[in-house]
N, C-alpha and C positions, 0 to 999 in steps of 0.2 A: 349914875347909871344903875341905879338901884341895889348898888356893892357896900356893905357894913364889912368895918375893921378889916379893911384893904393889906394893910401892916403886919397883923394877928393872922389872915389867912397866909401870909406868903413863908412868913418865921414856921406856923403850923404844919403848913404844903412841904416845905424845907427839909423837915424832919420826917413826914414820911418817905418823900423821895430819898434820901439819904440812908433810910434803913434797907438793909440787904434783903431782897426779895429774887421773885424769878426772873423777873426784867435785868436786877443786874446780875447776877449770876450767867445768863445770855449775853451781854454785852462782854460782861469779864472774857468770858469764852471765847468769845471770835476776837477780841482782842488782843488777847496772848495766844493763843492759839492761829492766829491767820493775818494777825497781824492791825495797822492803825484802820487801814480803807475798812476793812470788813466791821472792827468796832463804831466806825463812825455810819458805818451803813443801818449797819443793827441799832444803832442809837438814833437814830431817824425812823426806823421804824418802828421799832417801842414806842415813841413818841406821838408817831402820827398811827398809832392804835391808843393811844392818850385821844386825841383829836374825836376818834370815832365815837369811843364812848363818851364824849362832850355832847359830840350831835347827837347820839340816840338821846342822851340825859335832856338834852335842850327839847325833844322833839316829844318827848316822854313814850318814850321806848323802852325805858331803864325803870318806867314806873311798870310797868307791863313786866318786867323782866322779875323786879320783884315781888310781883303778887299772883306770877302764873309756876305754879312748883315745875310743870312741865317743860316750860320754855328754858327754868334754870338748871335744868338738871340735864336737857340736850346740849344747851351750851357748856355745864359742866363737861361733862364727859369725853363732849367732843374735843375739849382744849385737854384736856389729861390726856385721851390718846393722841393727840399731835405730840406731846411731851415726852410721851412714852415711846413712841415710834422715832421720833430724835434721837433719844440716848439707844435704844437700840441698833440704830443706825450707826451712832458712833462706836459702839460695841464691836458691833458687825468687821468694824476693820480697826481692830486694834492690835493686829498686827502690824501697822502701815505707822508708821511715828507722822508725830503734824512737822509739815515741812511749812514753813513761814516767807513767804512773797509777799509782796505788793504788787496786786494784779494791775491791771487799766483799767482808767474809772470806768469803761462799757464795759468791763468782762461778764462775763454769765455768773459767777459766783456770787460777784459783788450786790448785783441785784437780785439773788436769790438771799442774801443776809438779809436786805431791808425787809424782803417777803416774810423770812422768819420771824425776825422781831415784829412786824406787825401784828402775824399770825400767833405769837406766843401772849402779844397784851390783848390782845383782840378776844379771844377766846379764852379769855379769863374773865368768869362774871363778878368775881368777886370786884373787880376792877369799878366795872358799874356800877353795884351796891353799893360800894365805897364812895364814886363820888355822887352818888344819890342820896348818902347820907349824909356827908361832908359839906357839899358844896352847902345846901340850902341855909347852916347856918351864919352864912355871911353875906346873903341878899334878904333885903329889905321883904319883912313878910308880904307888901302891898306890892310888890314885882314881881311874888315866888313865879306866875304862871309864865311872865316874862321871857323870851329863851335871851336874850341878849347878855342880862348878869352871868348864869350860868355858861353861857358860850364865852364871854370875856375871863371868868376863871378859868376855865378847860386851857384857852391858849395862855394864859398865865403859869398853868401845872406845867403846860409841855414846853414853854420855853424855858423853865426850870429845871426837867427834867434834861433836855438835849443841853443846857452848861454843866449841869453834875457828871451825865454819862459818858459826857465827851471828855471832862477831866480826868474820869477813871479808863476814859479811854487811850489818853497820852500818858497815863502813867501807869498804866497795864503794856502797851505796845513798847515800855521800854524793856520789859522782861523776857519780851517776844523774841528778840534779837539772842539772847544770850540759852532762851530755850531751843533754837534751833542748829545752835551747834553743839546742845545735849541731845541724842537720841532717846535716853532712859526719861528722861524729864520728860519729856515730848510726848513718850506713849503713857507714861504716868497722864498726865493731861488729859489726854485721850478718853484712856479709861475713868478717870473722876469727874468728868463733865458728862460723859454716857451715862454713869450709874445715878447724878445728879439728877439731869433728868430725869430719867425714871422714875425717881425718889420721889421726885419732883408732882410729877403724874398724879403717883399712887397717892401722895399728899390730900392732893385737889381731889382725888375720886374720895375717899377714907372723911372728910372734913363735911 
């Protein structure tokens, strides 16, 4: 299907999924912080903001994204301040410690986590750069214009990603339990995932 060293992409893909970035940093969060539902929610939607930048990269959106300074620099920005406005948020009430439930799979919260994780990989261009420059060395140069190799990696990366995130998600959600019958822990949390963020933001504005 036009796929060179199928093997070599997925050991390569492996290792960047596994390195610490903002995707898992968000996942950790709502993980221990709110619990397994909300990390498995958030880890669906990282994922399926994996998915998005596949299609723009398939459709060559992501070639546009690279060669227009302007289109990268609204996208920049605008994913920083969603980052920044997050940890502010959780600032905002760190007086309140994380109180740790498992909502219903309809509750409002629940699917307000997938909207974040979408929104936090979505809106990072580096994302697309990334697999604009990644993917193409493992489809056959006589495919490059093909979208189907690149679409067949893309849902490769993200079923990869949803078994890494969901591991750090079962074994983040067991610390949840024992954080919420600490208060101090709790608001510590709080406040290190707010400033995170932030941190976070200013990174992506600053780079």
């Amino acid at each position: 299907m036009g796929i060179e060293n199928f093997i070599t992409f997925i050991l390569t893909a492996l290792i960047f999924i596994m390195t610490p970035g903002i995707d898992t940093v968000f996942v950790l969060n709502k993980a221990i912080g709110q619990g397994r539902k909300s990390g498995i929610h958030a880890t669906l939607g990282v994922n399926t903001g994996v998915l998005t930048h596949t299609l723009f990269g398939a459709l060559g959106l992501s070639v546009l994204l690279s060669q227009s300074e302007v289109a990268f620099l609204v996208i920049k920005y605008v994913g920083a301040i969603y980052l920044i406005y997050t940890g502010i948020l959780k600032l905002k009430n760190r007086k309140n410690t994380i109180t740790i439930t498992e909502p219903p799979q309809g509750d409002k919260s629940i699917r307000s986590d997938f909207w974040s994780g979408f929104l936090t990989n979505t809106l990072n261009p580096k994302v697309a750069l990334f697999f604009l420059a990644f993917f193409p060395q493992f489809i056959n140069p006589t495919q490059i214009e093909n979208p189907v190799p690149f679409l067949l990696l893309g849902f490769t990366f993200a079923v990869m990603g949803i078994a890494w995130y969901l591991s750090l998600t079962l074994f983040a959600s067991y610390f949840s339990q024992k954080i919420n019958h600490n208060p101090s822990v709790s608001l510590w949390l709080n406040n290190g995932s707010g400033f995170a963020f932030i941190l976070m933001g200013i990174k992506i504005v600053l780079t």
